[in-house]
C-alpha positions as CSV (number, residue, x, y, z in Angstrom):
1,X,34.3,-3.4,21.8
2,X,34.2,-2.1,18.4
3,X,36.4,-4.2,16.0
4,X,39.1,-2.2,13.8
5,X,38.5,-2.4,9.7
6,X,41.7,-3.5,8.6
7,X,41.0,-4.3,4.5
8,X,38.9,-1.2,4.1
9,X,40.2,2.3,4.8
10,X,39.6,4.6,2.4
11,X,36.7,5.3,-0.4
12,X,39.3,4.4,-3.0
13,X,39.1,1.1,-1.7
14,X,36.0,0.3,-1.8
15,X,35.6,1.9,-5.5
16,X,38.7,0.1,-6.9
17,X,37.2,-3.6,-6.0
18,X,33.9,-2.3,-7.6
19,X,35.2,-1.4,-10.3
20,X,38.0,-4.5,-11.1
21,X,34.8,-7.1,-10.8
22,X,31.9,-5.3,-12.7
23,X,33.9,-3.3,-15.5
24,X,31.0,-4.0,-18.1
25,X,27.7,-3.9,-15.6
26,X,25.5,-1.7,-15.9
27,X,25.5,1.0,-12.6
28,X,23.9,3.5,-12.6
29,X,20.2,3.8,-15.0
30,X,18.6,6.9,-15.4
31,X,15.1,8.8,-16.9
32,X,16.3,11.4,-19.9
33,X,13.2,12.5,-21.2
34,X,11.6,9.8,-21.2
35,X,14.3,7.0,-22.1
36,X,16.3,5.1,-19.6
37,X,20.0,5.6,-20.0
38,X,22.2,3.5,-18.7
39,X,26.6,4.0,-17.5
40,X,28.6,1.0,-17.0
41,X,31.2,0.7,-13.7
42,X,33.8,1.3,-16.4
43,X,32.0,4.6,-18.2
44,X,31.6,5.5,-14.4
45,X,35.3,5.2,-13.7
46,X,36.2,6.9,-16.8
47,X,34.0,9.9,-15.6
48,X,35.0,10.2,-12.3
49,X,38.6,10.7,-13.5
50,X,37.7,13.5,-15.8
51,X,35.3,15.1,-13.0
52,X,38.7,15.1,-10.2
53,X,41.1,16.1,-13.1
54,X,38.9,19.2,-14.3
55,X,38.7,20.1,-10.8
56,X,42.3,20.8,-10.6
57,X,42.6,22.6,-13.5
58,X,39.8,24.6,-11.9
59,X,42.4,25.3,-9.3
60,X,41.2,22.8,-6.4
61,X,43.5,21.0,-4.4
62,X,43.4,18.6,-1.5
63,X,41.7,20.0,1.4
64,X,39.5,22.7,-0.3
65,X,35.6,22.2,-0.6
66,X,33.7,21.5,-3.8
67,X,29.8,21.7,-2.7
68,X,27.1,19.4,-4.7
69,X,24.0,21.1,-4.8
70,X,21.5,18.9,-6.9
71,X,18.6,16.2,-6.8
72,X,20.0,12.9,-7.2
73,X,21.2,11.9,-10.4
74,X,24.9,10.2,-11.6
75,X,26.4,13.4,-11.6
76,X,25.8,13.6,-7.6
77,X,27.5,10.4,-7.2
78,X,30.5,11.0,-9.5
79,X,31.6,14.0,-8.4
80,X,31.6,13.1,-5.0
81,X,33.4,9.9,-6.2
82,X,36.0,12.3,-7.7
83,X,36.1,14.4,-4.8
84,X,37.1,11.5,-2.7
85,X,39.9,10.8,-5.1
86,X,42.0,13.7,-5.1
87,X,41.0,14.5,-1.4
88,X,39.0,17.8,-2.1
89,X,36.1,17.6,0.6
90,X,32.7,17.3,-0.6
91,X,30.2,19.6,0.9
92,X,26.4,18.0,0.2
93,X,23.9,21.0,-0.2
94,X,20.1,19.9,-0.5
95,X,18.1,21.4,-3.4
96,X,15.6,22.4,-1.4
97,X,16.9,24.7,0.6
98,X,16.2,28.5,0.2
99,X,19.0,30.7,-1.1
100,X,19.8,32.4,2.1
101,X,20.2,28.5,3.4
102,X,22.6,27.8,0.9
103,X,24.6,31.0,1.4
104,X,25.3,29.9,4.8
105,X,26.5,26.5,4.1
106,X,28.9,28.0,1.3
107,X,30.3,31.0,3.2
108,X,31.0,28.9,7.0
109,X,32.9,26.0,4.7
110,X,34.5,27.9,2.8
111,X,33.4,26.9,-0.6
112,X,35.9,27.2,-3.7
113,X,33.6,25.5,-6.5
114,X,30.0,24.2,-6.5
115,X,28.3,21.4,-9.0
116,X,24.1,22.5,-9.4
117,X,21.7,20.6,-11.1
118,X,19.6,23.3,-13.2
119,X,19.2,26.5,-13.8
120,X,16.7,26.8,-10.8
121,X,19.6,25.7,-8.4
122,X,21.9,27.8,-10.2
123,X,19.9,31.0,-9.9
124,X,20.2,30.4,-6.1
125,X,23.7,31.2,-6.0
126,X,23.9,33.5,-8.6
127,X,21.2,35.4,-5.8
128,X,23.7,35.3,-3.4
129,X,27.3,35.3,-5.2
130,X,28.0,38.4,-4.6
131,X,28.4,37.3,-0.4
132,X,30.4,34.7,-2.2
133,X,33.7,36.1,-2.5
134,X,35.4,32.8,-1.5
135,X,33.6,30.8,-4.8
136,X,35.6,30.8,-7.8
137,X,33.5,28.8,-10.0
138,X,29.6,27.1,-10.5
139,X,29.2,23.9,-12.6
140,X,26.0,23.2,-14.0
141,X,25.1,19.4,-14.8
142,X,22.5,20.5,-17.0
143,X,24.2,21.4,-20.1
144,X,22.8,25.3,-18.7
145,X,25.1,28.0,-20.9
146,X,26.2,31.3,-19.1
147,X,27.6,34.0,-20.8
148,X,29.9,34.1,-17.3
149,X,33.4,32.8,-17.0
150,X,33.2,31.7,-13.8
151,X,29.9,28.9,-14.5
152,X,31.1,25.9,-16.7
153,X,28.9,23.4,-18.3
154,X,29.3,19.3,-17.1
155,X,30.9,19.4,-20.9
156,X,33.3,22.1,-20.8
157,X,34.8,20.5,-16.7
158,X,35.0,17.1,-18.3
159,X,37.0,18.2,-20.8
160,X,39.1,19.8,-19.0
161,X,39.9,17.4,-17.0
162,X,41.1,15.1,-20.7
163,X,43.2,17.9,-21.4
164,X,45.1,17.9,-18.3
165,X,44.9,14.0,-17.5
166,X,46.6,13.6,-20.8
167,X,49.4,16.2,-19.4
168,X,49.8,15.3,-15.6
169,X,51.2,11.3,-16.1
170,X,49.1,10.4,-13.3
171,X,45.7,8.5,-13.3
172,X,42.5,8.1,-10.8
173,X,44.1,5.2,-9.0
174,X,47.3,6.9,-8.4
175,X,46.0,9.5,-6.7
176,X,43.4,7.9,-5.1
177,X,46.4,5.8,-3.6
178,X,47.7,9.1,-1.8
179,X,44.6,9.9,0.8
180,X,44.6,8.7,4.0
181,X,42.1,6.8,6.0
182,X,41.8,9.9,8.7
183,X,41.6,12.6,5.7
184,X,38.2,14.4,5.3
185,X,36.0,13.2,3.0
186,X,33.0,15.2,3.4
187,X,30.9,18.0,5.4
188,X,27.0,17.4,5.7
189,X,25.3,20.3,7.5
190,X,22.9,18.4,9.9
191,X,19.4,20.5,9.3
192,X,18.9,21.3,13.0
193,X,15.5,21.9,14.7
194,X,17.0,25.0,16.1
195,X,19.7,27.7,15.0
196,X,22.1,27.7,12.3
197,X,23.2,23.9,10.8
198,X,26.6,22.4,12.0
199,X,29.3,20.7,9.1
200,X,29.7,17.5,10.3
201,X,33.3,16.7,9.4
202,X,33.3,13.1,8.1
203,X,36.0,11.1,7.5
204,X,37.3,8.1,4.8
205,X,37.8,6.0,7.6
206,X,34.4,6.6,9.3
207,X,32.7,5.5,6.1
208,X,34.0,2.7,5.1
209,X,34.1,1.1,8.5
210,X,30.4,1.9,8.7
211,X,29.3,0.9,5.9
212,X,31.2,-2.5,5.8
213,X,30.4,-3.1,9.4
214,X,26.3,-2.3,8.1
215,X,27.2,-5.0,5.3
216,X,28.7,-7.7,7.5
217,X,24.9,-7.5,10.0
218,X,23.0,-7.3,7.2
219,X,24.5,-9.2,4.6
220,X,23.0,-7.9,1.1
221,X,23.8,-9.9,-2.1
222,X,26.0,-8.2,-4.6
223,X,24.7,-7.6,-7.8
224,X,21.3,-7.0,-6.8
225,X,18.6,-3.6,-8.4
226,X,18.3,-0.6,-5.9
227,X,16.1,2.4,-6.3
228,X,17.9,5.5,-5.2
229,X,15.0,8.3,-4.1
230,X,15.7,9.6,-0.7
231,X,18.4,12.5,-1.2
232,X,21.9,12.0,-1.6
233,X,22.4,15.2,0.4
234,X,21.0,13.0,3.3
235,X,23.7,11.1,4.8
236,X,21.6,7.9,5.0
237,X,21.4,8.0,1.1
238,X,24.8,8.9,1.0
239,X,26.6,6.1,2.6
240,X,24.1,3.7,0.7
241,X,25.5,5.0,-2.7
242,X,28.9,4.0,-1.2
243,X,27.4,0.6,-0.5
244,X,25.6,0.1,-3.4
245,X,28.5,0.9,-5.7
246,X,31.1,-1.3,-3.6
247,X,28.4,-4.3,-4.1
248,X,28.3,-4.0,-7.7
249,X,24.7,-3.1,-7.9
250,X,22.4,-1.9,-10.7
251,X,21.0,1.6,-9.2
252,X,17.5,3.0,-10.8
253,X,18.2,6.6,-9.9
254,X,14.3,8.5,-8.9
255,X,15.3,12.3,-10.0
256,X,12.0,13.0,-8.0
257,X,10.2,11.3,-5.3
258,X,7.0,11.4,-6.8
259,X,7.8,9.0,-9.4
260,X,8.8,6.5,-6.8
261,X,5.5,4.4,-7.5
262,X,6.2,4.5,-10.6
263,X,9.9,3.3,-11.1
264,X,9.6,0.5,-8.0
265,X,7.4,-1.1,-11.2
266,X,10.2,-0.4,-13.4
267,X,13.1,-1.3,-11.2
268,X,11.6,-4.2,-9.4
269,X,14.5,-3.4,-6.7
270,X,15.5,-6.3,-4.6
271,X,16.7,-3.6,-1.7
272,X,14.7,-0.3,-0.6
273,X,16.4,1.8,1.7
274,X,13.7,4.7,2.7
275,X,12.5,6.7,5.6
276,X,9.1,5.6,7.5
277,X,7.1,8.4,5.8
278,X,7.0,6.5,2.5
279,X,5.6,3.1,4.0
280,X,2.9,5.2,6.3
281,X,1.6,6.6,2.9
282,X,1.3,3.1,1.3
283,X,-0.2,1.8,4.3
284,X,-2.8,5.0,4.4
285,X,-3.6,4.1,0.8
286,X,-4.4,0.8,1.7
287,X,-6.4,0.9,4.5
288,X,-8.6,4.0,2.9
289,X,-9.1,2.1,-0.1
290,X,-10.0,-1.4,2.1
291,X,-12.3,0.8,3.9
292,X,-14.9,2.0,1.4
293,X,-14.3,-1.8,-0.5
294,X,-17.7,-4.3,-0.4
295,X,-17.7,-6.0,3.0
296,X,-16.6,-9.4,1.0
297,X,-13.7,-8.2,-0.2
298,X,-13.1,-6.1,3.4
299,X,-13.6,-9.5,5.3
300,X,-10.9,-11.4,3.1
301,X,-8.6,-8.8,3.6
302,X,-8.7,-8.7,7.3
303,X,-8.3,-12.6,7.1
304,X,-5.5,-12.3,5.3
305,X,-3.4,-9.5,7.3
306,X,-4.6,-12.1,10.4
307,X,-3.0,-14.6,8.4
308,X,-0.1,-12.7,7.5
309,X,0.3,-11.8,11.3
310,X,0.7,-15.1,12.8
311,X,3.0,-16.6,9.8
312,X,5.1,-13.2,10.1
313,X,4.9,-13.6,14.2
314,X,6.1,-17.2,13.8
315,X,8.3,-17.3,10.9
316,X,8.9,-14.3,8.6
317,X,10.5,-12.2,11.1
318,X,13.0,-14.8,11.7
319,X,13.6,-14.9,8.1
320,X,12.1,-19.1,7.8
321,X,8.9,-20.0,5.5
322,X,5.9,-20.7,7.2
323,X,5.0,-23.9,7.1
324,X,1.7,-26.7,8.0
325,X,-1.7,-25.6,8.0
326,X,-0.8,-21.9,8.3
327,X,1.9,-22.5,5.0
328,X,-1.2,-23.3,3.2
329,X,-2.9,-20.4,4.4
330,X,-0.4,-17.8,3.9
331,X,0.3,-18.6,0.8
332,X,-3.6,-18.6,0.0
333,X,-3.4,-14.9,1.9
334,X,-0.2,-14.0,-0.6
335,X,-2.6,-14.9,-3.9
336,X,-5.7,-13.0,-2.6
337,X,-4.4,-10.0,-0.8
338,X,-0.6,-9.4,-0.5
339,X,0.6,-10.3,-3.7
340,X,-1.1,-7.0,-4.7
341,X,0.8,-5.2,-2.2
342,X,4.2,-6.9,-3.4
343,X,3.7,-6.5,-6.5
344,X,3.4,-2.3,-5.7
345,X,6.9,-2.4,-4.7
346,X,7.9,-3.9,-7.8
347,X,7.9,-8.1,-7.0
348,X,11.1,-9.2,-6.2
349,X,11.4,-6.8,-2.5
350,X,14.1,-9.1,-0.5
351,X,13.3,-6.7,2.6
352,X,14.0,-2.9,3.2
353,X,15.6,-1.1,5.8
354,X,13.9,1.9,7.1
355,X,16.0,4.9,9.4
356,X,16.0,8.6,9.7
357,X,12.9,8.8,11.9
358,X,11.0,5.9,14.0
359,X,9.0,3.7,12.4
360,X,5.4,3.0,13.5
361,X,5.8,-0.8,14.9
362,X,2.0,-1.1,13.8
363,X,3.1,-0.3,10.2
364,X,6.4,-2.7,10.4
365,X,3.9,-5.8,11.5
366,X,1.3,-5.3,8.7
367,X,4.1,-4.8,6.1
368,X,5.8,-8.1,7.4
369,X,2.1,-10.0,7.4
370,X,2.2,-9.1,3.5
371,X,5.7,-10.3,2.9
372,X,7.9,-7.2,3.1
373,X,10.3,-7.0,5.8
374,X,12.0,-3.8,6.8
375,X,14.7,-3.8,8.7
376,X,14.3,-0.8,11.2
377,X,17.6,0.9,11.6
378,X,19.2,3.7,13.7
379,X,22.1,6.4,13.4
380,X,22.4,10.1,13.0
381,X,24.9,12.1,10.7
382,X,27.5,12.4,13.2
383,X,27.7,8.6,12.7
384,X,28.0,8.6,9.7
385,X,24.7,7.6,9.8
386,X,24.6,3.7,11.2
387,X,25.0,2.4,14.8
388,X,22.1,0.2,14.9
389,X,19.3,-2.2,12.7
390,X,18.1,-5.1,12.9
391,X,19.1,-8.6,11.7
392,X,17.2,-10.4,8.9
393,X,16.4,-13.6,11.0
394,X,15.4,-11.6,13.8
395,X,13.7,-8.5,13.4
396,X,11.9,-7.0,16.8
397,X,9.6,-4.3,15.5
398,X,9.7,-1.2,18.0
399,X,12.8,-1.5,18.0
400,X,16.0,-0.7,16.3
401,X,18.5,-3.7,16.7
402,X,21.6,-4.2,17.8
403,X,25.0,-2.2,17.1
404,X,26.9,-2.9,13.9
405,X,30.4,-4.3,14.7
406,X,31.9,-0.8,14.4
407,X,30.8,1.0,17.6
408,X,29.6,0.3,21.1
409,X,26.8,1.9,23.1
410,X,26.0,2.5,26.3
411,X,22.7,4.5,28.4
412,X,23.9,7.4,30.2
413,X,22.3,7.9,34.0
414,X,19.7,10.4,32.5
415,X,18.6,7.7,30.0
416,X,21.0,9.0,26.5
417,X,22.2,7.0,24.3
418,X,25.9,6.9,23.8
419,X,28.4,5.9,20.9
420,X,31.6,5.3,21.0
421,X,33.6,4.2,17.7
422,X,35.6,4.5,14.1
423,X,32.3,5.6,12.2
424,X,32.0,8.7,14.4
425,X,32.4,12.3,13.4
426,X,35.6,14.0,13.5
427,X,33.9,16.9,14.7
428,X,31.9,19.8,13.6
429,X,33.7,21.8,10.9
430,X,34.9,25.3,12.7
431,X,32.9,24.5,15.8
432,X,34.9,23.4,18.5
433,X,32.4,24.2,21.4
434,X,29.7,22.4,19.3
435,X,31.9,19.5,19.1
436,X,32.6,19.2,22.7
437,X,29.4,19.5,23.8
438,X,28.2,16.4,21.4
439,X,31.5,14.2,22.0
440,X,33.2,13.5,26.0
441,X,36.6,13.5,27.1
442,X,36.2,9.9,27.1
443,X,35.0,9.9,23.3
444,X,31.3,9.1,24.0
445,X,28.9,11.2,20.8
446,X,26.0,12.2,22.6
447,X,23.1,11.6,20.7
448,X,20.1,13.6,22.2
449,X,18.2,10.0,22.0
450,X,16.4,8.4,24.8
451,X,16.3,5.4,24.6
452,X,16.4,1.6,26.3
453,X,18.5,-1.3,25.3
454,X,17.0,-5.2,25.9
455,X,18.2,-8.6,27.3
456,X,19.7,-9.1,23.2
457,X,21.5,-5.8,22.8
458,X,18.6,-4.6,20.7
459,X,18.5,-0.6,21.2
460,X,14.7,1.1,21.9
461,X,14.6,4.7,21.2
462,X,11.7,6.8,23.3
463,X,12.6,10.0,22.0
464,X,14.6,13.2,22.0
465,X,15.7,14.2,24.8
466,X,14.8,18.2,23.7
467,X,11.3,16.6,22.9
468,X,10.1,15.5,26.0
469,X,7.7,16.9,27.6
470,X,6.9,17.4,31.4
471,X,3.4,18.1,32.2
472,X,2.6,21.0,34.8
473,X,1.7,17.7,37.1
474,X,5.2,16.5,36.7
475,X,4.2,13.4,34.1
476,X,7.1,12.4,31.6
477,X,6.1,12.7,27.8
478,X,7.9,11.4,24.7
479,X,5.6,13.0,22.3
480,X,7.2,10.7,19.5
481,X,5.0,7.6,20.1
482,X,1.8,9.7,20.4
483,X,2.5,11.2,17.4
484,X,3.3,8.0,15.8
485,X,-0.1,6.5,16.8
486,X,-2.3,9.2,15.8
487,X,-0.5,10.1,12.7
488,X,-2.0,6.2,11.3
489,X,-5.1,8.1,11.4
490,X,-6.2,8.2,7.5
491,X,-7.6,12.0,8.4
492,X,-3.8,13.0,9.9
493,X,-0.9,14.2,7.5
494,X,0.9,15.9,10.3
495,X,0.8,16.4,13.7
496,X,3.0,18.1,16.3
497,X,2.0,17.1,19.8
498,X,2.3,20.1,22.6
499,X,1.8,20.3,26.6
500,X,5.3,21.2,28.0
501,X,4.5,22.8,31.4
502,X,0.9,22.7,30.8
503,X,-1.8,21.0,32.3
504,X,-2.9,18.4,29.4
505,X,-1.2,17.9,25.9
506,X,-3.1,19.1,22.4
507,X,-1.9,18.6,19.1
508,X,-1.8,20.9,15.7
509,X,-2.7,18.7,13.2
510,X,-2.5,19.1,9.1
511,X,-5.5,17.1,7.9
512,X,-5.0,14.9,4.7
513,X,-6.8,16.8,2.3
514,X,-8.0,14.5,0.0
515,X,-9.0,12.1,2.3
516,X,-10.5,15.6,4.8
517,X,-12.6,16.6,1.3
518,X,-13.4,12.9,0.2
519,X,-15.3,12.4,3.0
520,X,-16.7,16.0,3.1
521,X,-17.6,15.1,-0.2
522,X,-20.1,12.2,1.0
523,X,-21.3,13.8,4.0
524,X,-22.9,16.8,1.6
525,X,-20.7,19.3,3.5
526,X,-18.9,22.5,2.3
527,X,-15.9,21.6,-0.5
528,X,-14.2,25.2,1.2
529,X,-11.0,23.9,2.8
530,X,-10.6,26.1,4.9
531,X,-14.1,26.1,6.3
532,X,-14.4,22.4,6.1
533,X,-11.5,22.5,8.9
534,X,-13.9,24.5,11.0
535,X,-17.5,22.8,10.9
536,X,-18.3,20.6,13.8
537,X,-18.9,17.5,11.7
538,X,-15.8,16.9,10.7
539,X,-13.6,18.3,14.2
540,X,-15.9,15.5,15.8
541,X,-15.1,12.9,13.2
542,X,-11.7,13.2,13.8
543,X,-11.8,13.6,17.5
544,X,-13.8,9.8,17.6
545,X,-10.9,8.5,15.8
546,X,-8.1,10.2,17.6
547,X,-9.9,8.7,21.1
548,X,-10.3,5.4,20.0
549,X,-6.5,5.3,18.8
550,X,-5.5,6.8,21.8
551,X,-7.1,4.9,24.5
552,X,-4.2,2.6,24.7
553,X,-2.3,5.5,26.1
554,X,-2.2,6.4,29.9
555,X,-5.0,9.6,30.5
556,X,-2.1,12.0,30.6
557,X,-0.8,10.8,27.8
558,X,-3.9,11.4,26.0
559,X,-4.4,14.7,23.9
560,X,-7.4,16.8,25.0
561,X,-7.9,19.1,22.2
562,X,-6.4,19.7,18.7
563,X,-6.0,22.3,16.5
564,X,-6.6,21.8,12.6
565,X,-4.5,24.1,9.9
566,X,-5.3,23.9,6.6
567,X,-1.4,24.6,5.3
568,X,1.2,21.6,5.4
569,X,4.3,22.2,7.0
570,X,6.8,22.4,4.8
571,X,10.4,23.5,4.3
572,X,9.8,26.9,2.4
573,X,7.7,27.5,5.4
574,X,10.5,27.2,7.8
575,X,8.3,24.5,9.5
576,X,10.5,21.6,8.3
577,X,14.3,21.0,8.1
578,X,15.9,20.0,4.9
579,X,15.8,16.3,6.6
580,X,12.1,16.9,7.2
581,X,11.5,16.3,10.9
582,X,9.4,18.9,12.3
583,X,11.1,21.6,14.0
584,X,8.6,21.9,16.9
585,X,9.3,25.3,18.7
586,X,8.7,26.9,15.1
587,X,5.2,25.2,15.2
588,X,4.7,25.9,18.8
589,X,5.6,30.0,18.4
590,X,3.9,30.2,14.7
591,X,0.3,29.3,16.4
592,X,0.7,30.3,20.2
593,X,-2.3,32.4,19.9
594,X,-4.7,29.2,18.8
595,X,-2.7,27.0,20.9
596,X,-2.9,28.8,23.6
597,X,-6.6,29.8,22.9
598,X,-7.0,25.6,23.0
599,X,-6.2,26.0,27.0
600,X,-8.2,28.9,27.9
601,X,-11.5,27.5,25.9
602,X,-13.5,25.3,28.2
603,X,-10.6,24.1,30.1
604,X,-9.9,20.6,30.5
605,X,-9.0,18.9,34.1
């Protein structure tokens, strides 16, 4: 039975409490050329209001859609803060997305005014304005002049906004006081694997009861350092700049993801919220570089993550100290090996909490040997995003905990996994088909998942339900944990695992290319990319790693034969959504002739 949010119901709420206990903290610190700025909760407030004021002098009212098309920085945050205020609904646009992309998401919701980053992002829509007719005006957060009337600078809205705050008699928390907990707050476009994106229509009500439900299962301190690198177009990011805020936490903003290694030194973040893809790079890093170490120092390592296993088996996971004989140890394993790895993510980790895609329960055990827990989560963006993680004193890698107090769940006959509850979408924006497809007449959301749920409540996901594939000898196939377990391989940057209605599964895998030519490199072999992909030496090197990895798996679970491309999949490429899951069919139809080729070649029985 979910459990109705009675003190929080709007965004307002949650902002106004942050804001009346941490005036003078520091919020939000950021990288201007080379200098960390900083904004206090009470410079933060102070811009919001100007932000929602100069909006309505740009003509905005309550209901229309003000899009925020930008890496993250303050601004992002802000604006959608002042969005919130005045009720205008926020429409989150990812920076990555080609201008064609963006058209779309501007012309189906109807957007009146978007916020850009740069120049870059701006020339995007100035690409495609003219299929604009509904957008009046473009603000650009980068001080970027336009001899247009319609683009403002971040300068000329926030002032603005002074001149008619000064005018109106009213103030942020008077207005803020007139939204209701069912009024929209935001649209997200979830980056489908197939067709066009669907606006998720999210509500006041569905965040806050999320994210406080989220808060009262995990239970972070208030206060605390966050690094904030995974979009803030991503709703997983998003609600955890609601969070963060509401907490009264300092946020390092990352304006680029590449400089996350980097400012975990400078932030020394107590919380990480990430997808898995940035603890499977660490972990690559780790175990490549352990590999070509002297045999002492490979020895003491593999002690230590033996170590580290049994005292995280024992005790970590269930959030105690290790203690006797194997106290001693561990801690001698922590001076030696992990502290190393702790100190990477900046030395004072609490744990993480990893969502958006499963995470390998291989990589969760050897990051909880070294000391760092992370908290496996579930949701999508129709739930705006969490339903599920795990508990700090009991964390079950493989799987993705229990449901926050918010929703309930259930398994459908054909194995889906169901949601019912206040953090789920009102629906998808102008899509009523879309939205009655994904949510019953009894209010179930249909998530697509497969998944199992265990004696505790703790939920299991197995795959997509699209994803699975059945073999032309009628075997059942969640492609997701192959891919997972082959994708630890240190020679495997991608890998998309195919074999519906065929006879045995191959793969098409994007070799990691500095590790691919490092070890090209030693062997004396060609330093041609593309011909390196091709030689035997290396397509045999890779197989031997791919069967030992895979011998764990059932034989038809097993993939036969592979293909290697020497191009990443990527985005641009169409390859990747926004959200970067791999949108398979795209793969599957872009290389049909070598795929297929793969089944016709020396067949396999």
């Amino acid at each position: 039975m979910t459990i109705e949010n009675k003190k929080y119901q709007i965004i307002p709420d949650f902002f106004n409490e942050s804001i009346s206990k941490n005036p003078d903290r520091n919020v939000f610190y950021e990288n201007k050329q080379g200098t960390w700025v900083s904004m206090t909760y009470r410079e933060a407030a102070d811009r919001v209001e100007l932000i929602a004021f100069g909006l309505r002098a740009l003509g905005v009212t309550k209901g229309d859609r003000v899009a925020i098309q930008s890496e993250n920085r303050s601004e992002w945050t802000l604006t959608d803060l002042a969005c919130a205020h005045f009720g205008y609904v926020s429409v989150a646009v990812y920076p990555t997305l080609l201008s064609a992309q963006i058209q779309f998401i501007l012309e189906d919701s109807e957007t009146s005014v978007v916020a850009v980053s740069t120049r870059e992002q701006a020339e995007k829509i100035l690409s495609v304005k003219k299929n604009l007719p509904l957008l009046k005006y473009m603000i650009i957060m980068n001080e970027e002049s336009y001899d247009e009337s319609w683009i403002l600078t971040y300068s000329e809205l926030l002032q603005k906004g002074r001149v008619l705050k000064k005018s109106s008699g009213s103030s942020l928390l008077e207005e803020g006081k007139k939204i209701l907990k069912d009024d929209l707050w935001t649209l997200i476009y979830t980056s489908g694997t197939t067709g066009n994106p669907k606006g998720v229509m999210l509500t006041h009500y569905n965040l806050v009861t999320d994210v406080a439900s989220t808060m009262d299962m995990v239970k972070f301190e208030r206060g605390c350092r966050w690094l904030s690198f995974l979009p803030l177009s991503h709703s997983f990011e998003r609600a955890a700049s609601h969070l963060t805020f509401w907490l009264g936490s300092e946020i390092y903003i990352a304006e680029d993801i590449l400089k996350v290694p980097e400012y975990l030194k400078i932030a020394r973040p107590h919380y990480l919220i990430s997808v898995p893809r940035l603890y499977e790079k660490i972990f690559a890093n780790i175990t490549n570089g352990i590999a070509e170490a002297p045999g002492t120092k490979q020895k003491i390592f593999h002690w230590a993550v033996g170590v580290g296993r049994e005292a995280a088996t024992k005790y970590l996971v269930k959030g105690k100290t290790p203690a006797g004989a194997l106290g001693i140890k561990y801690a001698l394993a922590k001076k030696l090996v992990f502290r190393k790895i702790m100190d990477a993510f900046g030395g004072e980790l609490r744990f993480c909490v990893s969502g958006g895609a499963p995470l390998p329960k291989e990589i969760g055990e050897f990051f909880a040997a070294a000391g760092i827990m992370i908290l496996e989560g579930f949701g999508l963006t129709e739930t705006t995003p969490v339903t599920n993680v795990n508990l700090p004193n009991d964390i079950r890698f493989g799987k993705v905990g229990p449901t926050i107090s918010c929703v309930e769940m259930r398994i459908a006959d054909d194995g889906e996994v169901l949601f019912k509850g206040t953090n789920i979408m009102k629906g998808y924006w102008n899509n009523p088909k879309a939205t009655a497809e994904a949510i019953d007449e009894d209010g179930w959301f249909h998530t697509g998942d497969i998944g199992t749920i265990d004696e505790d409540g703790y939920l299991k996901i197995t795959d997509r339900k699209k994803n699975l594939i059945v073999t032309s000898g009628g075997k059942n196939i969640a492609p997701a944990n192959i891919e997972n377990l082959l994708g630890q391989s240190p020679f495997i940057d991608q890998i998309v695992v195919i074999g519906d209605r065929r006879n045995f599964l191959v793969a098409v895998i994007v070799p990691a290319k500095d590790v691919v030519e490092k070890w090209a490199a030693d062997k004396g072999l060609t330093q041609n990319y593309e011909e390196l992909l091709k030689q035997k030496e290396l397509i045999d090197a890779i197989a031997e790693d791919i069967a030992t990895r895979q011998s764990v798996l059932a034989r038809y679970e097993q993939i036969k034969k592979f293909l290697l491309i020497p191009e990443a999949f990527t985005i641009s490429s169409g390859e990747l959504t926004p959200s970067l899951k791999i949108k398979r069919k795209v793969v599957e139809e872009r290389y049909k002739k070598e795929i297929d080729k793969l089944y016709t070649d020396n067949n396999v029985e």
